[in-house]
N, C-alpha and C positions, 0 to 999 in steps of 0.2 A: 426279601422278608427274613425278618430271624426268630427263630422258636427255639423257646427259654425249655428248659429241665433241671429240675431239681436229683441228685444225685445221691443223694443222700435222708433218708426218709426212715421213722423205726414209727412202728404198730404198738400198741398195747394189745394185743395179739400173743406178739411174739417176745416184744423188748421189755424186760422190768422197768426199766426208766420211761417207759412212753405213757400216755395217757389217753389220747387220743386213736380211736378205732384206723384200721385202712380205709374202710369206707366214708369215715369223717373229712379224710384229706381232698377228696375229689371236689365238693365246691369252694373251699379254701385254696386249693391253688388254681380254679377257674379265674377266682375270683382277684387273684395276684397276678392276671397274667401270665399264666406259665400253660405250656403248649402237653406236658408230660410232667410224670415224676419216676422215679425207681426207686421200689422199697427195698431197705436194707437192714432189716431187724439183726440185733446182736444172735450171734451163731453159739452153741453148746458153751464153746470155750469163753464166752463173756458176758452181758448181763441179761443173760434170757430169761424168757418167762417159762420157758418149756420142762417141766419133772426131768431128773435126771434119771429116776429110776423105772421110766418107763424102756419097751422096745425099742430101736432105733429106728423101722417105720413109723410105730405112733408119733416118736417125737417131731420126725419128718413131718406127719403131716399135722401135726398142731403148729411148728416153725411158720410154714409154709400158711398158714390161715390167714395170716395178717394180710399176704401180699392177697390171696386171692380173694378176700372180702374189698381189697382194695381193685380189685381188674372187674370184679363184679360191677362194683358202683359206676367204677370208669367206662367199662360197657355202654353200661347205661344210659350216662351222658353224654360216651363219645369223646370221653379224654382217654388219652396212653395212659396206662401205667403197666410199668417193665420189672423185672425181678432182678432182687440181687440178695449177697448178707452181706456181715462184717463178721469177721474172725478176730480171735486175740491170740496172743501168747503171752510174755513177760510185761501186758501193759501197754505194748505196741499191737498195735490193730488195721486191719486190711480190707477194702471194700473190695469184694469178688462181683462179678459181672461177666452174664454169656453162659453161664448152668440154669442147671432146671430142677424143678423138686425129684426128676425121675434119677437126674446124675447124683444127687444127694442121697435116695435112694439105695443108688449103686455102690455108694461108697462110706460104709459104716468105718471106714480106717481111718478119716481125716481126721477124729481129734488125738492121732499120735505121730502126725507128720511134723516137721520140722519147717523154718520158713521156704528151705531150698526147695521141700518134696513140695510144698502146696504150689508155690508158683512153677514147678515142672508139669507136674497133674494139671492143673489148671490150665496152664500154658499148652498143653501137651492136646487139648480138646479144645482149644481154641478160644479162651475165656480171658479176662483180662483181672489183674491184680491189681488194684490200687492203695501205694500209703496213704493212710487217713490220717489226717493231723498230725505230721512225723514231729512234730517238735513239742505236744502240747506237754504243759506241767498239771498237773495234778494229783491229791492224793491219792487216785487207785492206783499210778504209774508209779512205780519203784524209781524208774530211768529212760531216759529217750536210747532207743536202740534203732538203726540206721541202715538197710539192709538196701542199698542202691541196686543191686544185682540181681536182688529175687523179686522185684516188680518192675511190670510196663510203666507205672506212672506212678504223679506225686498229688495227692490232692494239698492243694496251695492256699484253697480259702476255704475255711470251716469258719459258720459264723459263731459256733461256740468258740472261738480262739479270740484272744487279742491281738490286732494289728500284728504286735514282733513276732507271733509263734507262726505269724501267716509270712510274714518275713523272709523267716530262714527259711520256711519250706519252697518257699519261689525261687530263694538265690542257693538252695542245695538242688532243686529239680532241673535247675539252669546248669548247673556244675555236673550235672554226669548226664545232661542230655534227655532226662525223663521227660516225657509227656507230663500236663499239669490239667490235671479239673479241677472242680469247684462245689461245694454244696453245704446243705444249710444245717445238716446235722438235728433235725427237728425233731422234735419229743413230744409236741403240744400243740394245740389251737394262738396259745398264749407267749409261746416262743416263737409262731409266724406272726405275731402280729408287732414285735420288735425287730423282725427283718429277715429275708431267705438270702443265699447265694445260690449259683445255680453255673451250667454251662449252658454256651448257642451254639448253633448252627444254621448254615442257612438252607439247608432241606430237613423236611419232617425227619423223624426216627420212627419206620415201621416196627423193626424189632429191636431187641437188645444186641443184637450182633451187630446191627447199624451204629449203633454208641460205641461198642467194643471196639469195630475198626476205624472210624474216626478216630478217639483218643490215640491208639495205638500209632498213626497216621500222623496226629499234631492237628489234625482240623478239628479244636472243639474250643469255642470261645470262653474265656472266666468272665461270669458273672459278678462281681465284688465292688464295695464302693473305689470309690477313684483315691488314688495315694493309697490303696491297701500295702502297695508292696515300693517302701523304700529305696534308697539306692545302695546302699549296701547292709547286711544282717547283723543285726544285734546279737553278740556273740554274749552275751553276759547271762548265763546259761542257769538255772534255777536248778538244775537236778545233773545228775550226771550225764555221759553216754559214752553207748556202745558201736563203733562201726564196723559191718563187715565187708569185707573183700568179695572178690569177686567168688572165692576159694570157700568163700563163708569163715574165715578166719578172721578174728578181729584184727584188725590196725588202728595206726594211733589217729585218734579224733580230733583232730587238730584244726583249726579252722580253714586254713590249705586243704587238707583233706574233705572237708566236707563241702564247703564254700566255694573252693577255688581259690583263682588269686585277683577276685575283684575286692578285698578286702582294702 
C-alpha cells in the first residue's frame, strides 16, 4: 500500500499569502487522497502573518495556530497532520521539519543565523532542512542562491514551479547526492483544485521524525506528474546565481558545478 503526504502546506493563520484556514485543509486533502499533510507557514523572515512588533513568545504562538487549528481538525477526522515552517533569507527559502513550537520557543536567535548556523542548529537536534524550489524565478527573488552543503535535501516538484525550474532542481539534487521531496506549495481551496504534488511511502508516518528520517535515508517517493523531470536541465537561467561551497564560500556557478557532467 502507499500513503500520499503533501509536504508543503501554508495557513491563513500564519502565511500572508494563504487564504484558506488549517482546519479547512483536512476534508480537502481527504478528499484528494492523501493519507497526511505538513504545515509549513512562512517563518518571521518571509511572508508571515505574524506582528513583528509583538514578544517573541506571542509571535511563537500565533505562527504556530495555523498548524494546530490544523492537528485539531485532523484529530477529529483521524487524518495526520505534522508540523513544520519555511524560512527565507536573500529570496532563497527552506522547509524545516522535526522541531516543535517548544524549540521555537527556545530559540529567539534564529532570525540572525546565517544559512550554515540554521542547518547546524537544526541538524544538530535532529531536524531536517529542505531546499524549496532552489531554482524558482520570481519577482520577490533578487537571485537563485544554491547552498548544496547546508541542507539534507532538495525539494524537486513544487507545483508552483514550471516544469524547467522542477528540472534543474532534480538534475542539481542528482549532482551532489541530495535527497529529493515533493510538494504542492498550496495557499488555497482554489490552487488544490488545479493539482497537489506530494511524497509516498509504503508505511504510514506516525510522527514527523518518521518523514525526517526517511527523506534523510532516500526512502520517500515524489509525487509529480510523469515527464516532470527531463533528461537533461535547462540551463537558460532567468536571473542570476550564487553557489556555495562546502566552506560556505562562493564558487563559480557554472553548469559543471551545479549540474554535473550530465549536460
Amino acid at each position: 500500500m502507499i500513503y500520499k503526504y503533501d509536504t508543503h502546506v501554508h495557513t491563513s493563520e500564519a502565511s500572508a499569502c494563504a487564504s484558506l484556514s488549517g482546519a479547512g485543509y483536512i476534508k480537502l486533502y481527504q478528499k484528494l487522497g492523501y493519507d497526511g499533510i505538513i504545515i509549513t507557514d512562512h517563518f518571521f523572515s518571509g511572508n508571515t502573518a505574524i506582528p513583528k512588533d509583538l514578544p517573541w513568545n506571542e509571535r511563537i504562538e500565533l505562527f504556530c495556530s495555523g498548524y494546530e487549528s490544523a492537528k485539531r481538525e485532523g484529530d477529529r477526522q483521524g487524518f495526520p497532520v505534522f508540523f513544520g515552517l519555511e524560512t527565507r533569507f536573500d529570496g532563497d527559502e527552506y522547509l524545516i521539519y522535526g522541531l516543535s513550537k517548544d524549540w521555537l520557543l527556545d530559540h529567539p536567535d534564529m532570525p540572525g543565523w546565517s544559512r550554515r548556523e540554521q542547518f547546524e542548529r537544526v541538524d544538530a537536534d535532529g531536524g531536517l532542512v529542505v531546499h524549496a524550489h532552489p531554482f524558482r524565478e520570481r519577482k520577490y527573488i533578487p537571485e537563485i542562491l544554491l547552498a548544496p552543503y547546508h541542507v539534507h535535501a532538495v525539494e524537486v516538484a513544487n507545483f508552483g514551479n514550471p516544469p524547467e525550474f522542477d528540472g534543474r532542481a532534480y538534475h542539481y539534487a542528482k549532482h551532489y547526492a541530495l535527497p529529493m521531496t515533493a510538494g504542492s506549495d498550496i495557499h488555497s481551496e482554489a490552487m488544490a483544485g488545479k493539482g497537489t504534488m506530494g511524497v509516498s511511502f509504503d508505511e504510514p508516518l506516525l510522527t514527523i521524525h518518521d518523514f525526517v528520517s526517511r527523506v534523510k535515508a532516500g526512502r520517500c517517493g515524489i509525487i509529480a506528474p510523469k515527464g516532470r523531470f527531463p533528461g537533461k536541465p535547462d540551463v537558460n537561467f532567468g536571473l542570476g546565481i550564487r553557489l556555495l561551497g562546502r566552506d560556505g564560500r562562493e564558487v563559480a556557478p557554472t553548469p559543471e558545478n551545479i549540474f554535473g557532467t550530465q549536460l
